[in-house]
N, CA, C and O atoms as a DFTB+ gen file, in Angstrom:
720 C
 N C O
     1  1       0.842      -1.178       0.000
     2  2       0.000       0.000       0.000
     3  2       0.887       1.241       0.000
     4  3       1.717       1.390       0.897
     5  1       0.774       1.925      -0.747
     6  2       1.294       3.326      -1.273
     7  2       0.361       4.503      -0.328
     8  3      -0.851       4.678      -0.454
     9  1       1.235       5.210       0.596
    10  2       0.937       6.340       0.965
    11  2       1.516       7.899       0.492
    12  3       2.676       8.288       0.354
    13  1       0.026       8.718       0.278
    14  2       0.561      10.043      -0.265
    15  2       0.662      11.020       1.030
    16  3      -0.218      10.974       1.890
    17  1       1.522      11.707       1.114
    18  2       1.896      12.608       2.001
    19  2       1.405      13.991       1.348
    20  3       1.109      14.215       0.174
    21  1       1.405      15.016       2.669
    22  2       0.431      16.028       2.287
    23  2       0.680      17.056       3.179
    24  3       0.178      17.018       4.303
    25  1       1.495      18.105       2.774
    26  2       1.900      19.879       3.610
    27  2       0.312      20.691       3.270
    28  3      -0.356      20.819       2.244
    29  1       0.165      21.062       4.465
    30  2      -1.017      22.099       4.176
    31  2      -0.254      23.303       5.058
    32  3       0.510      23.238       6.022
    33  1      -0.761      24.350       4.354
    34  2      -0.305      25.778       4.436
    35  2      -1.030      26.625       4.513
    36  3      -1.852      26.456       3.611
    37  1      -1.253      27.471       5.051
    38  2      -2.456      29.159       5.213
    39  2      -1.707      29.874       3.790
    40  3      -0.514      30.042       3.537
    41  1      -2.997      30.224       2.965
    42  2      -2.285      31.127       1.995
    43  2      -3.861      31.968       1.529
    44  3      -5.019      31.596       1.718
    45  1      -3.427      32.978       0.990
    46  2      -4.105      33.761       0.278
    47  2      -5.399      34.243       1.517
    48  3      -6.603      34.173       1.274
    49  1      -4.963      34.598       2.490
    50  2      -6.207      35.345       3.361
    51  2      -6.315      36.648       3.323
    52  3      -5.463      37.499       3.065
    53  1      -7.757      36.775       3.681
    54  2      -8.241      38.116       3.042
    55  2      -8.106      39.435       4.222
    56  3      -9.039      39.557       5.015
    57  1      -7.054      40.297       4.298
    58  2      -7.225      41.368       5.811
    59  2      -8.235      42.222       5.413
    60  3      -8.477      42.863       4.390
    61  1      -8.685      42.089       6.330
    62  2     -10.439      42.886       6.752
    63  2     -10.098      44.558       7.218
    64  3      -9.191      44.952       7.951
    65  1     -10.889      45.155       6.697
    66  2     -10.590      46.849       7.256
    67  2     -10.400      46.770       8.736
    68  3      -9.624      47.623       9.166
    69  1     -10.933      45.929       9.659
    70  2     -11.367      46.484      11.015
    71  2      -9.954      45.407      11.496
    72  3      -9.818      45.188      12.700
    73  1      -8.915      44.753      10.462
    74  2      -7.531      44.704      11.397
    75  2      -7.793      42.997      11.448
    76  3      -6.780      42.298      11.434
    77  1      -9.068      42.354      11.506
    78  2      -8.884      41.042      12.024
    79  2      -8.807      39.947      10.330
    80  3      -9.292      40.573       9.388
    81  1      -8.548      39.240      10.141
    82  2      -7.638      38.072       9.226
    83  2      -9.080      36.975       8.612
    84  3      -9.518      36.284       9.532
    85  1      -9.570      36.829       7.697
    86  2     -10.478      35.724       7.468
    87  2      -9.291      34.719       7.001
    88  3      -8.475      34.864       6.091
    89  1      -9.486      33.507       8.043
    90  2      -8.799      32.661       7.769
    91  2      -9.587      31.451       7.918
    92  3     -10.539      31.367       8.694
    93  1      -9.176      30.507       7.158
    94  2      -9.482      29.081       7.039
    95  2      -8.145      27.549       7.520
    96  3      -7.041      27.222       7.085
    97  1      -9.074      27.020       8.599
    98  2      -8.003      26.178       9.121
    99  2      -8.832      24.940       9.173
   100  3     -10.063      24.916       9.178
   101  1      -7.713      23.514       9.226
   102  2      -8.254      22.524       9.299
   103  2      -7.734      21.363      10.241
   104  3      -6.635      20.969       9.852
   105  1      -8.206      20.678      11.395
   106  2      -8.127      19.664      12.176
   107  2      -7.094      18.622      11.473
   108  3      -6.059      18.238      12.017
   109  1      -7.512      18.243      10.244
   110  2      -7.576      16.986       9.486
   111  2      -6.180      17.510       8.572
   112  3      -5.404      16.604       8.271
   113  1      -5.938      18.452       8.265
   114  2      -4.449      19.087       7.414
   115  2      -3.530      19.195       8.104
   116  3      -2.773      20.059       7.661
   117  1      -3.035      18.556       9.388
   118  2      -2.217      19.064       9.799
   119  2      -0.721      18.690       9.278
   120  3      -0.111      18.149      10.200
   121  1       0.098      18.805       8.055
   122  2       1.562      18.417       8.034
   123  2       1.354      16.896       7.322
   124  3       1.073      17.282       6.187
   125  1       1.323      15.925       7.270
   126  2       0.357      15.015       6.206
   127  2      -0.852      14.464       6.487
   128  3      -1.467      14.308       7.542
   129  1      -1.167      14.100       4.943
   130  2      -2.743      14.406       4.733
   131  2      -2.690      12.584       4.694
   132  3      -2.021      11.952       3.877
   133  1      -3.556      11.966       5.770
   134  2      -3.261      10.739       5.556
   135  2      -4.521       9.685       4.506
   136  3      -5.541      10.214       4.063
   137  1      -4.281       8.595       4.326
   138  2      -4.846       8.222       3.455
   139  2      -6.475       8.234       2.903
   140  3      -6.957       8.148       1.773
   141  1      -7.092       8.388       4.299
   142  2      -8.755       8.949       4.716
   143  2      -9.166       9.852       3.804
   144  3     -10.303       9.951       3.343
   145  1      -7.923      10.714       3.471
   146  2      -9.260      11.609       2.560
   147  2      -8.303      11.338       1.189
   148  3      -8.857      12.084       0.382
   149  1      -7.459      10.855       0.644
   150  2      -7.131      10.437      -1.049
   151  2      -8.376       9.621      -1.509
   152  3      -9.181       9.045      -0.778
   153  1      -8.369       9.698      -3.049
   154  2      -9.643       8.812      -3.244
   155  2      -9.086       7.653      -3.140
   156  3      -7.977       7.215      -2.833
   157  1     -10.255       7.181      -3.512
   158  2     -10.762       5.633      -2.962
   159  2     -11.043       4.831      -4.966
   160  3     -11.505       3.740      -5.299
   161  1     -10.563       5.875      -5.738
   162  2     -10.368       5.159      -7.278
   163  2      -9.396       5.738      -8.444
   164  3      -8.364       6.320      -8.108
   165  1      -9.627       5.627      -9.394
   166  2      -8.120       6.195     -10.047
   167  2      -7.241       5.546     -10.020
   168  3      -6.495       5.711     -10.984
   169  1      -6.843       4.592      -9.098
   170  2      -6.124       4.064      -9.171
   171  2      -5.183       4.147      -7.577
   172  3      -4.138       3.632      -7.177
   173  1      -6.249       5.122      -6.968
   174  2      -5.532       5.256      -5.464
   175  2      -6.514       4.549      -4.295
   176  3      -7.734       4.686      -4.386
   177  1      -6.009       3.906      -3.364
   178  2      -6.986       3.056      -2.470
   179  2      -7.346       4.078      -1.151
   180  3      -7.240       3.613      -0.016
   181  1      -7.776       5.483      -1.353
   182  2      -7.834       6.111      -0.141
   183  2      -9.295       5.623       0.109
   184  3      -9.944       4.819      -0.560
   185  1      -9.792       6.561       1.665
   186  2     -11.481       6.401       1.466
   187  2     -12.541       7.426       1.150
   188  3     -13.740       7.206       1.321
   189  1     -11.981       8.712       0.618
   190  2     -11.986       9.356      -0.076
   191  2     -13.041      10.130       0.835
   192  3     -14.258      10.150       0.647
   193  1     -12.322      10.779       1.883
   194  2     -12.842      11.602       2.806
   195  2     -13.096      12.804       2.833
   196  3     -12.029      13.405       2.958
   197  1     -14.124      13.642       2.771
   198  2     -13.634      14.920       2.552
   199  2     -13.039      15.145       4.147
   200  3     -13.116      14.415       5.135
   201  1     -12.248      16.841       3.887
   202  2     -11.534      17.029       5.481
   203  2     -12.380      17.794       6.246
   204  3     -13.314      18.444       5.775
   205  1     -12.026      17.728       7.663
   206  2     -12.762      18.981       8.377
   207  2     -12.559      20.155       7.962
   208  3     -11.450      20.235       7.432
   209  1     -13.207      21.241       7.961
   210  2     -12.881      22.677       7.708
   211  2     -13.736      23.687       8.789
   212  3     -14.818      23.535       9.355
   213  1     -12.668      24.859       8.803
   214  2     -13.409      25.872       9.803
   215  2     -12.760      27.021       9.705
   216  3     -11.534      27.125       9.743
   217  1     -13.936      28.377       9.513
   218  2     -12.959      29.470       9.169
   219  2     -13.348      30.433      10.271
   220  3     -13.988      29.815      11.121
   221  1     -13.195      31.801      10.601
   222  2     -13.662      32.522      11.261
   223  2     -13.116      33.972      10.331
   224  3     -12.535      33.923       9.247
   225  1     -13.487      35.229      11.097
   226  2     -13.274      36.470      10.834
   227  2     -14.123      36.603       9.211
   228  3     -13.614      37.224       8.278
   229  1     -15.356      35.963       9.122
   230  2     -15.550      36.465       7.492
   231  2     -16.379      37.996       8.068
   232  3     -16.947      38.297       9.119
   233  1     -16.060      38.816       6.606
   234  2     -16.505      39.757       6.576
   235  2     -17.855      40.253       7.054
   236  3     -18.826      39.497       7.089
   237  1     -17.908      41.320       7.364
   238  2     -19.507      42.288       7.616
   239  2     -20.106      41.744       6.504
   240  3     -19.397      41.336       5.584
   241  1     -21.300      41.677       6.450
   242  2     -21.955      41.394       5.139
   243  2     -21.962      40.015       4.358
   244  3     -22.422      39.732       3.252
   245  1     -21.370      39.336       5.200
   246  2     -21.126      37.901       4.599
   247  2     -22.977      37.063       4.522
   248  3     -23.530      37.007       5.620
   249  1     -23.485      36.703       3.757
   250  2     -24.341      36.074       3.315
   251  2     -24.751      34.701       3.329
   252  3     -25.812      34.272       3.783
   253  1     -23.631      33.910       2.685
   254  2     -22.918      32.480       2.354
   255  2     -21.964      32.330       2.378
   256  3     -21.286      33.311       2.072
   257  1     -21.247      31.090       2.731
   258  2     -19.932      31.085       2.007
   259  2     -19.833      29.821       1.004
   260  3     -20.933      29.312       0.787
   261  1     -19.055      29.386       0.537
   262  2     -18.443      28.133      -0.034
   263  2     -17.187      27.558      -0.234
   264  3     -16.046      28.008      -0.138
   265  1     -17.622      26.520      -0.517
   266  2     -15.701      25.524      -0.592
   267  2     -15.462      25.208      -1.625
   268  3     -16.333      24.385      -1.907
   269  1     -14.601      25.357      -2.708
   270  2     -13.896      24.920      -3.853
   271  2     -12.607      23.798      -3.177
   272  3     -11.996      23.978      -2.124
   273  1     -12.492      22.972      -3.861
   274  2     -10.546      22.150      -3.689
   275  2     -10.250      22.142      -4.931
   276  3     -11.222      21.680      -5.528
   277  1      -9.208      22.477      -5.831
   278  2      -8.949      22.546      -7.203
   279  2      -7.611      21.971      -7.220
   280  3      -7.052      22.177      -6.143
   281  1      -6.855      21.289      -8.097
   282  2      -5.955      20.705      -8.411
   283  2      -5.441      21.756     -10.005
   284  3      -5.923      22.033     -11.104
   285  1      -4.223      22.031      -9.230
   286  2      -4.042      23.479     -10.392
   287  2      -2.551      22.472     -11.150
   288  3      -1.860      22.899     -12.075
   289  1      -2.374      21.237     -10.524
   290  2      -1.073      20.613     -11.453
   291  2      -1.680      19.279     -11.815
   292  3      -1.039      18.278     -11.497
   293  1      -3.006      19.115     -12.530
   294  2      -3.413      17.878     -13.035
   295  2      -3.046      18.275     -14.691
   296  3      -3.398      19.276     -15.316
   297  1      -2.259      17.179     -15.124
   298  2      -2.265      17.209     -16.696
   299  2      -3.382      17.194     -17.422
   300  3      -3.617      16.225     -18.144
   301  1      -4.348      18.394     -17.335
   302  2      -5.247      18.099     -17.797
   303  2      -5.771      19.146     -19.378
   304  3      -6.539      19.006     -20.330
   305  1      -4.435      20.561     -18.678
   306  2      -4.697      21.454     -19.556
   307  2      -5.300      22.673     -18.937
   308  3      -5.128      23.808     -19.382
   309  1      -6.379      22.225     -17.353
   310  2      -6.927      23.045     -17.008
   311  2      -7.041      23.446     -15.579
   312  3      -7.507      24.339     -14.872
   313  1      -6.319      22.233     -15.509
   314  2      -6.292      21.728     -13.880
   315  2      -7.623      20.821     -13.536
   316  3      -8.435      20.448     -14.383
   317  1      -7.664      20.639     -12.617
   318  2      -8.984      19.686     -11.962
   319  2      -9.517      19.916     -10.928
   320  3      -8.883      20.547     -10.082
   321  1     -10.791      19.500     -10.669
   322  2     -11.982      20.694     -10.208
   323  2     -11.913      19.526      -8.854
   324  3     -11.451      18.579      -9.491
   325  1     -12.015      19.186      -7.940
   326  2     -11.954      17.922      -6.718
   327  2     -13.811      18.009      -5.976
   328  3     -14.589      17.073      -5.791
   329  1     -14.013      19.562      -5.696
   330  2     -14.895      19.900      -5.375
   331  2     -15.716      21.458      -5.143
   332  3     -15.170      22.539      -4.923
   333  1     -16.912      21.225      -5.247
   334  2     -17.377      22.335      -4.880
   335  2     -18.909      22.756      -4.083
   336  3     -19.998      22.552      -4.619
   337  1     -18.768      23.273      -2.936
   338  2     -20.176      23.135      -2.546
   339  2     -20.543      25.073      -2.161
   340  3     -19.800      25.938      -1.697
   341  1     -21.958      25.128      -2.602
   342  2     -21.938      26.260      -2.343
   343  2     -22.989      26.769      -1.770
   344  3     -23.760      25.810      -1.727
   345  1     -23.674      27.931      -1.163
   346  2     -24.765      28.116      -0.510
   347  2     -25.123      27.602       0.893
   348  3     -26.201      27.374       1.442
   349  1     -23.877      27.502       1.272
   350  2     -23.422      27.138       2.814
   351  2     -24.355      28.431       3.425
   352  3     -24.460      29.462       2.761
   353  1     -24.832      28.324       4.373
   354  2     -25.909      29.542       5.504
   355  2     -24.578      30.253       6.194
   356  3     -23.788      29.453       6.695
   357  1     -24.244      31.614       6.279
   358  2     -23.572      32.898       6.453
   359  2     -23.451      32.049       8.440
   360  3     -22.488      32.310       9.161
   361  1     -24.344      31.328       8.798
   362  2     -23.986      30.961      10.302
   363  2     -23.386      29.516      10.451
   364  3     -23.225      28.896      11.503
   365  1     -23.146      29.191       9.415
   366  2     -21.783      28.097       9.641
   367  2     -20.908      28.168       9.454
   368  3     -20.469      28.846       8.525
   369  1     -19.995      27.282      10.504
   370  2     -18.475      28.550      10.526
   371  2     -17.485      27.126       9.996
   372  3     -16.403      27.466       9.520
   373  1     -17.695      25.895      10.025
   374  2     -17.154      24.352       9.903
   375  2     -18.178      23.591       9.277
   376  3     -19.406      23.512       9.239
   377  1     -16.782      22.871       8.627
   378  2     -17.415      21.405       7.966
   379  2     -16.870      20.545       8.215
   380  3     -15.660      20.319       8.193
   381  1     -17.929      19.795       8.556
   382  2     -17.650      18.321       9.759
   383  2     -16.905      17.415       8.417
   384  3     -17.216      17.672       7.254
   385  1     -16.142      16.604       8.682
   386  2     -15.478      15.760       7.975
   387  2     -16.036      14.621       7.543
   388  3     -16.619      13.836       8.290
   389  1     -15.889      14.467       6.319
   390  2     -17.084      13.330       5.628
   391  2     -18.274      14.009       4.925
   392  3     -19.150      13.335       4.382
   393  1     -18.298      15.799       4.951
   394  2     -19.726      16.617       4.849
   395  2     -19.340      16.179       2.911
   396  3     -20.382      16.405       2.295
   397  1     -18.686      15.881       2.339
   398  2     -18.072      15.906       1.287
   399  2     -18.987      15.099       0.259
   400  3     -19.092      15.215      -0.962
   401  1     -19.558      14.322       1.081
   402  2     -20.449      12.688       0.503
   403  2     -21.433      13.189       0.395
   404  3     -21.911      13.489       1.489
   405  1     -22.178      13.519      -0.652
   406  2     -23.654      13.959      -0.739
   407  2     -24.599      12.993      -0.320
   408  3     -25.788      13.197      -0.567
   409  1     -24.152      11.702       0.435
   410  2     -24.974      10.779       0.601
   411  2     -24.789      10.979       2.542
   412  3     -25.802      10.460       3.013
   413  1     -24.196      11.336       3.305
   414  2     -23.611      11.260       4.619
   415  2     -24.725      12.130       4.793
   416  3     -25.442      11.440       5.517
   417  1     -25.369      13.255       4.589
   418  2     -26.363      14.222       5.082
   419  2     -25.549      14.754       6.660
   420  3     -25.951      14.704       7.822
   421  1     -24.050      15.339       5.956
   422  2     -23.062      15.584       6.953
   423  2     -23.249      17.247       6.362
   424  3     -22.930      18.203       7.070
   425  1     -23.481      17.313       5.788
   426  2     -23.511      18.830       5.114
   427  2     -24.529      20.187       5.087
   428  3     -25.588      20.191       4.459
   429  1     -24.226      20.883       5.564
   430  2     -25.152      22.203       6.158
   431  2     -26.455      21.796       5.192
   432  3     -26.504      21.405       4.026
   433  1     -27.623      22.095       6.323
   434  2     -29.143      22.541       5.041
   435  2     -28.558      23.677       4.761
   436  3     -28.079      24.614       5.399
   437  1     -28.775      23.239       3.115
   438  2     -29.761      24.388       2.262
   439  2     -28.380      24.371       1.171
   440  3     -28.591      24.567      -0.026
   441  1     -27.035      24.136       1.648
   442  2     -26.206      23.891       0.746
   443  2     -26.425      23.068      -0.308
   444  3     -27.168      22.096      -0.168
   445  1     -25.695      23.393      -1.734
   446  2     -25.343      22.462      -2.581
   447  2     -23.941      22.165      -3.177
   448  3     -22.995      22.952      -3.132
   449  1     -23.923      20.666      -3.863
   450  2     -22.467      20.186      -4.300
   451  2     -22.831      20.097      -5.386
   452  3     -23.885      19.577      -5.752
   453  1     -22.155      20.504      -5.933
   454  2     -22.027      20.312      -7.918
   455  2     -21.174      19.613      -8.010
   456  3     -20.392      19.276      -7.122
   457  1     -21.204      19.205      -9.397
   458  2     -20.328      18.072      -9.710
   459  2     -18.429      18.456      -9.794
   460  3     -18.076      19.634      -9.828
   461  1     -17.580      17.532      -9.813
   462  2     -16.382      18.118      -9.722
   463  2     -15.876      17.522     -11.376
   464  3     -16.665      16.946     -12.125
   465  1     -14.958      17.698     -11.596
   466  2     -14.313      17.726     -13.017
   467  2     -14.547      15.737     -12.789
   468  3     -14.422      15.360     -13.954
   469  1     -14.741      14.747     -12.127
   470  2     -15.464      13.570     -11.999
   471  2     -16.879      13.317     -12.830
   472  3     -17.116      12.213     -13.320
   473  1     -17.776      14.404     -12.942
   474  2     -18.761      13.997     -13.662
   475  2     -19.817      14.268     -12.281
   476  3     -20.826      14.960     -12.409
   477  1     -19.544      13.806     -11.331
   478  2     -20.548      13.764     -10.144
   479  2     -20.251      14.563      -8.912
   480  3     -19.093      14.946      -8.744
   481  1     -21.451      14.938      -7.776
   482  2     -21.444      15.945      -7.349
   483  2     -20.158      15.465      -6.006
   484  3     -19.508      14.428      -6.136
   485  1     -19.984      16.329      -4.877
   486  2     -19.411      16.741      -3.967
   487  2     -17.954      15.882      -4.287
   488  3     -17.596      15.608      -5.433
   489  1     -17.208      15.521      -3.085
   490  2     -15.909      15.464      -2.818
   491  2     -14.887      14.462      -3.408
   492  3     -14.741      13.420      -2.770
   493  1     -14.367      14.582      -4.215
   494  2     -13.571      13.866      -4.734
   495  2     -11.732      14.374      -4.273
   496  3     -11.021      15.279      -4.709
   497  1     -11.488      13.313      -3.236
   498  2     -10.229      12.807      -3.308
   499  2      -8.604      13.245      -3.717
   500  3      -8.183      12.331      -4.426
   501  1      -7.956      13.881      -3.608
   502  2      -6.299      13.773      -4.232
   503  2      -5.843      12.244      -4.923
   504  3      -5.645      11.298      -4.160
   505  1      -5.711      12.095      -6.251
   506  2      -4.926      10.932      -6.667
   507  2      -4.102      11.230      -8.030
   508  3      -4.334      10.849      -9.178
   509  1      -2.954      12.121      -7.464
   510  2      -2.089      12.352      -9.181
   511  2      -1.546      11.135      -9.643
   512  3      -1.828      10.081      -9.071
   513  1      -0.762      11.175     -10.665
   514  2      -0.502      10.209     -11.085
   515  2       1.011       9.810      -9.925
   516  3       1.553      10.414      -9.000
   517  1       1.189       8.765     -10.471
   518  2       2.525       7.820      -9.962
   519  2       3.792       8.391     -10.727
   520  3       4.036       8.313     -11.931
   521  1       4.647       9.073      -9.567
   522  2       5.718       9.708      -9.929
   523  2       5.863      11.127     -11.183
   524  3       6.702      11.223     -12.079
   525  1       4.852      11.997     -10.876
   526  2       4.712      12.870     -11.156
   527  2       5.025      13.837      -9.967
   528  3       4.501      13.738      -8.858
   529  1       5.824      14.662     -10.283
   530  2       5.279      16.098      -9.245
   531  2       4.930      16.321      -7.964
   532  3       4.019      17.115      -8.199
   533  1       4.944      16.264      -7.172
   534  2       3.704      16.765      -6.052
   535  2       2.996      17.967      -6.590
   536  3       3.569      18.985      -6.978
   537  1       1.531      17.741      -6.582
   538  2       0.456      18.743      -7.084
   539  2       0.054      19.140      -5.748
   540  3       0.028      18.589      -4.647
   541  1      -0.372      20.733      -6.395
   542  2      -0.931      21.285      -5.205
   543  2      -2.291      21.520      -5.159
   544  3      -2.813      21.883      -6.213
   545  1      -2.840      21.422      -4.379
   546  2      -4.436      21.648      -4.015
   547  2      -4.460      22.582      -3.522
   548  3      -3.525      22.928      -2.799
   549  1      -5.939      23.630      -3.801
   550  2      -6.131      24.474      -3.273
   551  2      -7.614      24.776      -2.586
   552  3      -8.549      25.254      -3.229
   553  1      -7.656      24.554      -1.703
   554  2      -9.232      24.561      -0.819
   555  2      -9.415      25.852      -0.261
   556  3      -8.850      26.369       0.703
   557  1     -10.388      26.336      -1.098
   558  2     -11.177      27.465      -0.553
   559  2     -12.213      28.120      -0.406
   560  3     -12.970      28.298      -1.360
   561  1     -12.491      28.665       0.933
   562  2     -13.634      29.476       1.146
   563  2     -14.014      30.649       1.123
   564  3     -13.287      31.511       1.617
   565  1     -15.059      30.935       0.634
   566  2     -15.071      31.920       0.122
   567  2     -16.339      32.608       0.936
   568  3     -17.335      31.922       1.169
   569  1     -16.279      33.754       1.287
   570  2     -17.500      34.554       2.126
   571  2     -18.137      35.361       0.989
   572  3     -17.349      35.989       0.282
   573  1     -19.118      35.419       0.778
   574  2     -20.067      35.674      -0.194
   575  2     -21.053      37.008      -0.040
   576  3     -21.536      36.930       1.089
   577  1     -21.399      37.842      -0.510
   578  2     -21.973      38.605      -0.573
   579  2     -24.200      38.547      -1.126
   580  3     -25.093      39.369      -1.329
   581  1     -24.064      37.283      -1.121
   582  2     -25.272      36.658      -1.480
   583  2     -25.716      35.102      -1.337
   584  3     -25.045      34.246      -1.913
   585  1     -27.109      34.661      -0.393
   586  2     -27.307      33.599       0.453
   587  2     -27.193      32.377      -0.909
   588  3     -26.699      31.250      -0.943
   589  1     -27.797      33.096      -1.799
   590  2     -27.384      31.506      -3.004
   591  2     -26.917      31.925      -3.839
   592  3     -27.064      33.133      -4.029
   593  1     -26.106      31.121      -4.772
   594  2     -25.121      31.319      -5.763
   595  2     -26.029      31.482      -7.348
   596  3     -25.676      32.051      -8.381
   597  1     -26.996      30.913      -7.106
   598  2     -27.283      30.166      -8.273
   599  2     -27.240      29.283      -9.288
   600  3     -27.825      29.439     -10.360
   601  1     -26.553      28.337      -8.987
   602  2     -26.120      27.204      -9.580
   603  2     -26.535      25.759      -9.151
   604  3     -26.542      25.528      -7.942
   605  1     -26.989      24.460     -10.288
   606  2     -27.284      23.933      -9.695
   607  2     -26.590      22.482      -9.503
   608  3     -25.379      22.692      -9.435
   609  1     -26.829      21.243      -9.401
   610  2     -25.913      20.495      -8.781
   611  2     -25.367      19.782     -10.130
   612  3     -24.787      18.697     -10.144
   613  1     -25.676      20.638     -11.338
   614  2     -24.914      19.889     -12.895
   615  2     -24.323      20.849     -12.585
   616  3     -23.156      20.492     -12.428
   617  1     -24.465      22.352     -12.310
   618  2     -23.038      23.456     -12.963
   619  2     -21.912      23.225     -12.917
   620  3     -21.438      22.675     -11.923
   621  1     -21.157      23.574     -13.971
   622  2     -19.675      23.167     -13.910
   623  2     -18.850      24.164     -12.852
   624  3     -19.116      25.305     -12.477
   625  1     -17.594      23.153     -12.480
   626  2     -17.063      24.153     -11.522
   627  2     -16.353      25.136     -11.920
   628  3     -16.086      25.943     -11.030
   629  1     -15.835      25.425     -13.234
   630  2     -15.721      26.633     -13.886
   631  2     -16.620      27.493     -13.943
   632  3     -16.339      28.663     -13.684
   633  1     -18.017      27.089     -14.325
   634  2     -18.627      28.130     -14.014
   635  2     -19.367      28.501     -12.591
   636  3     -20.086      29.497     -12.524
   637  1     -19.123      27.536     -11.320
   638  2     -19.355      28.256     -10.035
   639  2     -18.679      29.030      -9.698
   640  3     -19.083      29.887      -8.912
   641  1     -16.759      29.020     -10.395
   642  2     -15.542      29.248     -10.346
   643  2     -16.309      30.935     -10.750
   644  3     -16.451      31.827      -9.914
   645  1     -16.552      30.991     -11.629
   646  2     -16.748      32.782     -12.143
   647  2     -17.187      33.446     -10.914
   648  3     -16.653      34.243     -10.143
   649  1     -19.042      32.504     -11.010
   650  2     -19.549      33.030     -10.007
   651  2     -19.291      33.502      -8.957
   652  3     -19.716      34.618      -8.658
   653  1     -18.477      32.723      -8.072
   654  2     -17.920      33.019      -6.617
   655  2     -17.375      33.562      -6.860
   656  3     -17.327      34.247      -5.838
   657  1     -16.190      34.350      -8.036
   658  2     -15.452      35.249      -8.019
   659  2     -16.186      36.860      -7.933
   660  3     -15.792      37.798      -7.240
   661  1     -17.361      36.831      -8.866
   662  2     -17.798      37.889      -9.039
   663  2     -18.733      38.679      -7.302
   664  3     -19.046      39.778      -6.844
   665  1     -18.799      37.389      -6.979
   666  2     -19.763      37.313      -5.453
   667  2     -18.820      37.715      -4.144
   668  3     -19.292      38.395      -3.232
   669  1     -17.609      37.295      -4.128
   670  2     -16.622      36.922      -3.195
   671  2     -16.475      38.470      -2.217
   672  3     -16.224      39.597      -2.643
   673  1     -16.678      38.119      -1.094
   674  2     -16.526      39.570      -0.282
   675  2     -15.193      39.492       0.169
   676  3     -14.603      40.523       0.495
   677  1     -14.534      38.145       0.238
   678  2     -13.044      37.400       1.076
   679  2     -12.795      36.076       0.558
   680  3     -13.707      35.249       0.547
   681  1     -12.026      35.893       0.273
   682  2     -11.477      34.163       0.891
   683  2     -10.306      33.729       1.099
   684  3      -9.276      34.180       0.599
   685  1     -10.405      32.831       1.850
   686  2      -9.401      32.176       2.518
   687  2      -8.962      30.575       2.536
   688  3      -9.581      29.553       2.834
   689  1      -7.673      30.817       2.103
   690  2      -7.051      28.944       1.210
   691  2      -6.274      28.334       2.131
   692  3      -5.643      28.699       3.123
   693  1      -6.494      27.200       1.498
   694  2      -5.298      26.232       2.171
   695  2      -4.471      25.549       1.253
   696  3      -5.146      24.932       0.429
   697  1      -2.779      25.394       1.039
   698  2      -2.650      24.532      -0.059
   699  2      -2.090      23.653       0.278
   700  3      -0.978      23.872       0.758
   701  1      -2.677      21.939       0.179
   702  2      -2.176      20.965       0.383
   703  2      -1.290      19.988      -0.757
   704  3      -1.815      19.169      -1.511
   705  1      -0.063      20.246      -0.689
   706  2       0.841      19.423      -1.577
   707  2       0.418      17.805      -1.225
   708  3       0.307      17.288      -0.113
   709  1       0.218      17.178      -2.604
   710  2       0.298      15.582      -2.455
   711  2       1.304      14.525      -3.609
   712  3       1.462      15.157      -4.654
   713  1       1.777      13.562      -3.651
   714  2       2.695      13.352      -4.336
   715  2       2.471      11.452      -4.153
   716  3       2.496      10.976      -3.019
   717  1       2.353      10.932      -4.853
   718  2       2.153       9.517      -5.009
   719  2       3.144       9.006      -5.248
   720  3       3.185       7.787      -5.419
């Protein structure tokens, strides 16, 4: 059995006028990412967990937020989409681990998961190829300026990708290196 190892890092947080930091941290990232949350196909035997997550300091005016994980070193041309859920309620501050499974009913009401560059909706896994690179992942939340996004659980994550950009009041990443 092949284990992927996994650095997670605070990057890209948003400083707030009033001095305090929207940041996003995780239980489950600490220094490696163990096999629980790699997928569980591809060719990798994880169990394809999503991780805990929890942010604080989002902005005045925050609405919603949401979670993207993107794989920006998949040979794909475009990178690869892992996940995306959006329309999280402005009063949840964490996501319980496993919320990833659209089948666990681990995941805030009223949220939705669209499909990831997989074809199907919520959390899909880290599995680059064998002896490539370590790719980096990038998980982020985003504090929103509006309670739904509009999108529904076919939209592509390129195009939730716009959306949340155009919506985004803050966000705050994590990047987890993985390497097979």
């Amino acid at each position: 059995m092949k284990i992927l190892f996994f650095t997670a890092i605070t990057l890209f947080i948003s400083k707030l006028s009033y001095g305090q930091t929207f940041t996003l941290k995780s239980v489950d990232l600490g220094g490696q990412f163990t096999n629980e949350f790699v997928a569980g196909h591809f060719g990798c035997n994880g169990s394809n967990k999503s991780p805990e997550l929890n942010w604080q300091n989002a902005p005045t005016g925050t609405k919603s937020f949401a979670i993207t994980m993107y794989d920006m070193d998949a040979p794909s041309g475009s990178g690869f989409w892992h996940w995306v859920m959006v329309d999280i309620p402005a009063g949840v501050l964490e996501i319980k681990q496993g919320a990833g499974d659209v089948k666990s009913g681990l995941a805030p009401a009223g949220s939705l998961q669209s499909i990831s560059d997989t074809g199907l909706p919520g959390y899909q896994g880290p599995c680059p190829g064998e002896g490539e690179a370590p790719h980096h992942y990038l998980i982020t939340v985003y504090a929103l300026k509006t309670e739904k996004l509009g999108t529904t659980v076919n939209s592509t994550a390129a195009l939730s990708g716009f959306l949340l950009n155009k919506q985004a009041l803050a966000k705050a990443s994590l990047i987890v290196y993985c390497k097979r």
